[in-house]
Each structure stands twice: as structure tokens, then as C-alpha cells.
C-alpha positions in Angstrom: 43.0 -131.0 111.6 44.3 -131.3 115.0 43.7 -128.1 116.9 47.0 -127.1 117.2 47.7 -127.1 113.8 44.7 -125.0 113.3 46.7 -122.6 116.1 50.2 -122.8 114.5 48.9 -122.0 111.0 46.5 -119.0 112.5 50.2 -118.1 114.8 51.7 -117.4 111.2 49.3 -114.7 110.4 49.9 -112.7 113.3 53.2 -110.5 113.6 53.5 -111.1 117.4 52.7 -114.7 117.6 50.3 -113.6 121.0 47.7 -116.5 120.3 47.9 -119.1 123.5 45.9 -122.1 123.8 45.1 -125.0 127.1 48.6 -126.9 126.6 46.8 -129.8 127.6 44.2 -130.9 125.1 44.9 -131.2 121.1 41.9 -132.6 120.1 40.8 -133.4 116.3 38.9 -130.6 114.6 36.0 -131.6 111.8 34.7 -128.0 111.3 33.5 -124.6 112.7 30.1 -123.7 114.3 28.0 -121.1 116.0 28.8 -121.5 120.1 24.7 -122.4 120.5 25.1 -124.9 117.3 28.0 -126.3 118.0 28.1 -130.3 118.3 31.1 -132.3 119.1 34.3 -131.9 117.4 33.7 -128.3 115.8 35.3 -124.3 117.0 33.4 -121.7 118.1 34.2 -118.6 119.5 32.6 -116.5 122.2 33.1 -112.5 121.4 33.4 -111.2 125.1 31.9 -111.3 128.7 28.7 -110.8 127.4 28.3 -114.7 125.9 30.7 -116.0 128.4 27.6 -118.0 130.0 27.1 -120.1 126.6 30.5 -122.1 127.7 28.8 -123.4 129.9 26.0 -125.3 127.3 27.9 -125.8 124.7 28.8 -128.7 122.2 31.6 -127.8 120.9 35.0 -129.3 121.4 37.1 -126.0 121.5 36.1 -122.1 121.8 38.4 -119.0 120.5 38.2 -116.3 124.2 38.9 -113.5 124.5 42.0 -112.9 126.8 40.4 -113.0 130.2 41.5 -115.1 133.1 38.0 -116.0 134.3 36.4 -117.1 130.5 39.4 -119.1 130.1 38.6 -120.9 134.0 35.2 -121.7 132.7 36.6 -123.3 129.3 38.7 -125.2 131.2 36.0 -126.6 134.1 34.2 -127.8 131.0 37.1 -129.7 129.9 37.3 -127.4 126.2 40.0 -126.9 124.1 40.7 -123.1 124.1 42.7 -120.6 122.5 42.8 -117.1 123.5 43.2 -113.5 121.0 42.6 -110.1 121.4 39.9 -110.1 119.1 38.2 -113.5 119.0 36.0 -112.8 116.2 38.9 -112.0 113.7 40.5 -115.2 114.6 37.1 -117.2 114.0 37.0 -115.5 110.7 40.7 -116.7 109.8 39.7 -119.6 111.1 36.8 -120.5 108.3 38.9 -120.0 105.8 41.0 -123.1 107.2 37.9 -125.6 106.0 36.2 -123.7 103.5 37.2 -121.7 100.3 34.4 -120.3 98.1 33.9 -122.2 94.8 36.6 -121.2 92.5 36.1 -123.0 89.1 39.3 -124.3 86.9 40.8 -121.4 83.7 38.6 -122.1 80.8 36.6 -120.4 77.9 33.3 -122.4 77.6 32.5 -123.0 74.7 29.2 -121.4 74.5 30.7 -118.0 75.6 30.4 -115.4 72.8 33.1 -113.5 73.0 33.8 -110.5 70.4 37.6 -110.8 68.6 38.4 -107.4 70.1 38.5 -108.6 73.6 41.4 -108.9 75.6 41.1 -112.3 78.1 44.2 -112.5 80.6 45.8 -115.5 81.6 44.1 -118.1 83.5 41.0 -116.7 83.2 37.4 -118.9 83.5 34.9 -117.7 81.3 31.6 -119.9 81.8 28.5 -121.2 79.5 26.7 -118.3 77.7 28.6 -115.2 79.3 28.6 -111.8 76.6 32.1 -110.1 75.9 31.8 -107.2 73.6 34.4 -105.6 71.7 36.6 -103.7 73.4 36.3 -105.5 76.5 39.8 -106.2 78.4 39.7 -108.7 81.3 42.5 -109.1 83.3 44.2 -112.1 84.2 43.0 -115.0 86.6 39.9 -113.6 86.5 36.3 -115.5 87.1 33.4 -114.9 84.5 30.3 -117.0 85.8 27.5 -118.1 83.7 25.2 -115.8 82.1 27.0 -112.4 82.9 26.9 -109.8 80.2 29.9 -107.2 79.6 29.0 -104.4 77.6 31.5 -102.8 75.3 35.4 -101.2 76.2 34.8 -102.4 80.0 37.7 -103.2 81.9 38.2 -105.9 84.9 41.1 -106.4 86.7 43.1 -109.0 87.8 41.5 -111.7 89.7 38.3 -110.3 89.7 35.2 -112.4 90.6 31.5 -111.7 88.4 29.3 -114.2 89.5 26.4 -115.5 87.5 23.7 -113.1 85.9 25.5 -109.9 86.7 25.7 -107.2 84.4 28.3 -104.4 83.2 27.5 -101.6 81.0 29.3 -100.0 78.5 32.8 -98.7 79.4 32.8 -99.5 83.3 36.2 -99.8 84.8 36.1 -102.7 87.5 40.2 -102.8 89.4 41.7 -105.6 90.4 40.2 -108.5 93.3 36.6 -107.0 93.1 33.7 -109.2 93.8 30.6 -108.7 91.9 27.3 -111.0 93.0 24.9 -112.1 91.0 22.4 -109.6 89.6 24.3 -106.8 90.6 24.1 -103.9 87.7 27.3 -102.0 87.4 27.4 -98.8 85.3 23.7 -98.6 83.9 22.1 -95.4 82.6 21.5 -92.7 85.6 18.0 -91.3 86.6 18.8 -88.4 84.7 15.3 -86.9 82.9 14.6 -83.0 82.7 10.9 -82.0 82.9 9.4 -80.2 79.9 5.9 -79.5 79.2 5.6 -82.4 76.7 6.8 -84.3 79.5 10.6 -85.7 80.4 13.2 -85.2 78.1 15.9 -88.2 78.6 19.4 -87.1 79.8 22.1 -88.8 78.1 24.1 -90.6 80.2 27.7 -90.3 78.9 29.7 -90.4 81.8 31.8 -93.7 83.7 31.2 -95.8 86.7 34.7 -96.9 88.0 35.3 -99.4 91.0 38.5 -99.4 92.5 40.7 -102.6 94.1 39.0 -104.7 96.6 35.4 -103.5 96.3 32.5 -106.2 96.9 29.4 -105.6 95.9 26.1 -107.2 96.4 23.3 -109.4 95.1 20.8 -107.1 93.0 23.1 -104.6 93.5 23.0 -101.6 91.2 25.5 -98.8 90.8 24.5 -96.0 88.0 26.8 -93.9 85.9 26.1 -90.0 85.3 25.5 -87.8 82.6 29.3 -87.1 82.6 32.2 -87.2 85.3 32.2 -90.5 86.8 30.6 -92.8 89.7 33.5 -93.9 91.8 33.5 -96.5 94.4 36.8 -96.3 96.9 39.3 -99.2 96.9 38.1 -102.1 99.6 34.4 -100.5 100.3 31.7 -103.5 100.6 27.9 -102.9 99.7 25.6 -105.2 100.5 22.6 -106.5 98.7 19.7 -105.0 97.0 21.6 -100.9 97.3 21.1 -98.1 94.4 23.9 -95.6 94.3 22.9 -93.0 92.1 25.0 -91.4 89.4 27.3 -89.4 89.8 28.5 -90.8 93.3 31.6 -90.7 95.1 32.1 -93.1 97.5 35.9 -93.2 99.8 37.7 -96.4 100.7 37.0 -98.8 103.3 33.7 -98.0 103.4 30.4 -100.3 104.4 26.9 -99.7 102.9 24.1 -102.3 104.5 20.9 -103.5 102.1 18.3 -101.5 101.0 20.9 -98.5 101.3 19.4 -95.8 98.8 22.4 -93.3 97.8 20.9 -90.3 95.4 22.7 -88.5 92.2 25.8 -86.5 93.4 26.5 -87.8 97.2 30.0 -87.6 98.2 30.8 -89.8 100.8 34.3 -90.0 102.6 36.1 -92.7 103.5 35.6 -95.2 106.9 31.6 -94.6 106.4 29.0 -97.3 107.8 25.4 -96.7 106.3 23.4 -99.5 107.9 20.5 -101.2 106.3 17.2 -99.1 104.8 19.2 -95.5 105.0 18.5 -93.4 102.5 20.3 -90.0 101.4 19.3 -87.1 99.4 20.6 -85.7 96.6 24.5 -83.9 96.2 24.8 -84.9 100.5 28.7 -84.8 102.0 28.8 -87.0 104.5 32.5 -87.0 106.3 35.1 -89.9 107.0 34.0 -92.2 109.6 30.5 -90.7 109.8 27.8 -93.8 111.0 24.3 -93.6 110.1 22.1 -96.2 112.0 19.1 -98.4 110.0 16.4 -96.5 108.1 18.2 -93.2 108.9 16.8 -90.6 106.5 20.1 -88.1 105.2 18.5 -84.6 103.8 22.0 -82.5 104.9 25.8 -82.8 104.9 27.1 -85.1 108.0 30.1 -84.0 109.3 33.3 -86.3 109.6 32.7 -88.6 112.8 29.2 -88.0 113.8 26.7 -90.8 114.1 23.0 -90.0 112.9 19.9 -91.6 113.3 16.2 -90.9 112.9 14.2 -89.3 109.9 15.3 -86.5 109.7 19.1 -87.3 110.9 19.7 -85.7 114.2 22.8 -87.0 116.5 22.4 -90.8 117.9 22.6 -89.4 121.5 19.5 -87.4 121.0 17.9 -89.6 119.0 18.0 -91.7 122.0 16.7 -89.1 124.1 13.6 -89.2 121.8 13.1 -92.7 121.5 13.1 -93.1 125.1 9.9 -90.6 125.7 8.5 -91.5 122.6 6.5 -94.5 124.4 5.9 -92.3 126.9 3.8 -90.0 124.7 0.2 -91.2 125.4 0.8 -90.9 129.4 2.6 -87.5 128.6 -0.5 -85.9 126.9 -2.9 -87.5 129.3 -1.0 -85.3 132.2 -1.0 -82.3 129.6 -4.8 -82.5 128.9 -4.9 -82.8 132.8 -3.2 -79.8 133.4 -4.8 -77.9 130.9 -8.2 -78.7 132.2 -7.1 -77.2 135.6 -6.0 -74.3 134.1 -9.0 -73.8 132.7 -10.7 -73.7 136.1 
């Protein structure tokens, strides 16, 4: 599309209509691309200052900037279409789903798909080759059922909701409306839950529910356990990544983003706005507060208070975990002086 139409139809998503572009060039547009991949005739975007000298190399045939007078000089001396937002990486975003839209196959029941009488299927909903419905299930409508996926009995989906192929929900699951659930995620299986005897581990039950409100994502190999009773509750709009386990018993807030390789034990309550980056791992019946950040491979043994940012095993605050990591190289010439000065003590 030409790249003002690509500007006019990304103008009607914004209230204040404060996108501006070069007036002078409208060139064709075939697709979207990384500013360092770019060839001729695709978008990119550069974030801020900090890429501003990729302009100068690039391929590409037009740039989202940020708005600042001397990025938008250097587009110009290289003779790129350019349009200019307040966060350019937003925009970019917006701007994929333009070209591309995730495969979204047509409403139909295949007819391999075994589907107990009990079951409640929506309107308009796809339900592909070999997927399980047990009784009880109720799926809401226009939702997508990929090949393969199994639903345990009495689970409920809401509208619109996407399981992709080979995932997996357990008895009695409650899965809200526009969720997207990747393939081999596990929703709602049986918790850790064993008690020790002296015959060895007496098996817990694990009665309870795993409920996932409106607009959570969840990914790839994904699994998300239920408790012995109560409920593991995800907040509405949170996104998990591949390859996490969050224990049962969990409660997770809204709007929150757990990396891959996250490891969530039994019983953490975790408020809303959190960002767990990849490989961190919390300990059992943690309260970590809205907004909190824990940075990669941080190791949670204690409650995090609303804000703070963690890092390190055991968390400490980021600041002072970059105190530490900044002598910590510094350690072998550190105890060399040590030993030194002992040895004149000595004397």
C-alpha cells in the first residue's frame, strides 16, 4: 500500500491524530522489516537516539522516528520516507498488523473431532481434526479449537478464544473471553501437592480450579497447575511466555508479564503491573507488590514490596545488585591486596 495510506489508516487509531510524515515522498510499501534487514520498499522503525546512526545504512524505503528534529534531518538527507510518533515502536507494532494477520481458520466442526453431546459449541466456532470435548464442556462463540487439543470435562472458554494445537485443559478450568493458549501449554493439571509419611508420599487431591481471566496469553509448553482447593487465578490481559510453571494455588494480577523459564511456586500472590524476566524463580506463598520488576534468573525467597526492582540470588535491590556486580570482577585483584596487607601485618 502506498505509504500514506499506511499513515492515514495508523492516524485513525490515534485520538489526536499527532502522526506527521515528509509531505514529499509517498512511496509504495511491500512489507515491514528490521532497520539492519531492511531492503528496498519495506518500513522500519528506529526506537530513539540510540539507533539513529542505522539511517544512515539502511535499505529500507521509509523509517517510523521518533519526534526529533535532527533524526528526521538525517531521514530526509537519505532521501527516506518518514513518519514521526511519540513512541515509534508502538506504531511499528500497529503497523504489522497492516500486512500480516495470524492464521485464523474458517467456523467448522471437523469431522474427526469427538465431541461429547453435553457440550456446548458457540456460534462460529472452528473445531479442528481429532480435538477432545468432554461433557460438560461449554465453548463460547467464535472461538478456535486447533488440532489435537484435549478439553477435559465442565471446562469453560470464552468468546473468541484461541487453543492452538496439542494444548491441553484439565477438568473444570475456566478460560474468559480473547485468551490465547499455545501449543503444549497445560492449563489446570493436578498441583505438586504430596505430604511425606514414613511409607513415603501420600498424594494430595487436587480439587480445586485454575481460572484465566479476559485477555491472558499464554505460552508454548506452558503449564499452569490447580490446587488442592481455592483456585489458581491468572489476572485479565497478563502474558506468560514459553516453557513457565505457576504452581497451584497462584494468584497472579492483571497486566502482568512473566518471561520463559519463569518458575512460580504453590501459593505466590503476585499484584498487578509485575515483570518477572526470564529464568526467575520464586519460593513458595511469596507477595510480590504491583509494579514490582525482577531482572533474569533472580532468585525470590521473601515478599517484594510494590515498585521495587530485584535482582541477584538471593533478591536484593537492582541498585545494589549493581554495586556488587561491578566489584565482583574485581575480586581476585581485591584479595591479592588483602593477602598483601595481611602479610605486612604480620611483620
Amino acid at each position: 500500500m502506498k505509504f500514506s495510506e499506511i499513515l492515514n489508516r495508523l492516524n485513525a487509531n490515534i485520538a489526536d491524530h499527532s502522526l506527521t510524515q515528509n509531505p514529499n515522498q509517498d512511496p509504495e510499501i511491500m512489507g515491514m522489516a528490521a532497520i539492519d534487514e531492511a531492503i528496498s520498499g519495506t518500513l522500519c522503525y528506529v526506537e530513539n537516539e540510540k539507533f539513529a546512526s542505522l539511517i544512515r545504512e539502511t535499505n529500507a524505503t521509509a523509517v517510523i522516528l521518533p519526534i526529533n528534529d535532527a533524526i528526521q534531518a538525517q531521514a530526509q538527507a537519505r532521501g527516506l520516507a518518514w513518519m514521526t510518533s511519540p513512541d515509534p515502536k508502538l506504531l511499528f507494532a500497529q503497523a504489522i498488523a497492516l500486512f500480516y494477520q495470524p492464521y485464523r481458520p474458517n467456523p467448522e466442526i471437523h469431522p474427526t473431532a469427538v465431541i461429547h453431546p453435553t457440550a456446548k459449541i458457540g456460534n462460529d466456532v472452528y473445531i479442528g481434526p481429532h480435538a477432545v470435548i468432554q461433557q460438560g464442556v461449554e465453548i463460547g462463540n467464535n472461538a478456535v479449537i486447533h488440532p489435537n487439543v484435549v478439553i477435559y470435562p465442565d471446562v469453560k472458554i470464552g468468546d473468541r478464544t484461541t487453543l492452538h494445537a496439542n494444548s491441553t485443559i484439565h477438568e473444570r478450568s475456566q478460560i474468559g473471553a480473547d485468551c490465547v493458549i499455545h501449543s503444549g501449554a497445560v492449563i489446570g493439571a493436578e498441583g505438586f501437592g504430596f505430604v511425606p509419611t514414613r511409607s513415603g508420599w501420600y498424594k494430595v487431591e487436587q480439587s480445586g480450579y485454575t481460572v484465566l481471566e479476559d485477555g491472558v496469553e499464554v505460552g508454548c509448553n506452558t503449564a499452569i497447575d490447580r490446587p488442592a482447593v481455592g483456585e489458581t487465578r491468572i489476572g485479565r490481559n497478563t502474558i506468560i511466555d514459553n516453557l513457565v510453571q505457576i504452581g497451584h494455588g497462584c494468584h497472579i494480577g492483571s497486566g502482568c508479564a512473566i518471561a520463559g523459564q519463569a518458575g512460580i511456586a504453590g501459593g505466590v500472590n503476585i499484584g498487578n503491573r509485575v515483570i518477572l524476566a526470564g529464568q526467575v524463580g520464586i519460593a513458595n506463598k511469596v507477595k510480590i507488590g504491583d509494579g514490582a520488576i525482577a531482572s533474569a534468573q533472580t532468585g525470590i525467597a521473601s515478599d517484594v514490596a510494590p515498585g521495587e526492582i530485584v535482582s541477584g540470588s538471593p533478591a536484593i535491590p537492582h541498585k545494589l545488585y549493581l554495586r556488587i556486580s561491578a566489584i565482583y570482577s574485581r575480586l581476585p585483584d581485591i584479595y591479592q591486596t588483602f593477602r598483601q596487607l595481611q602479610r605486612q601485618t604480620k611483620k
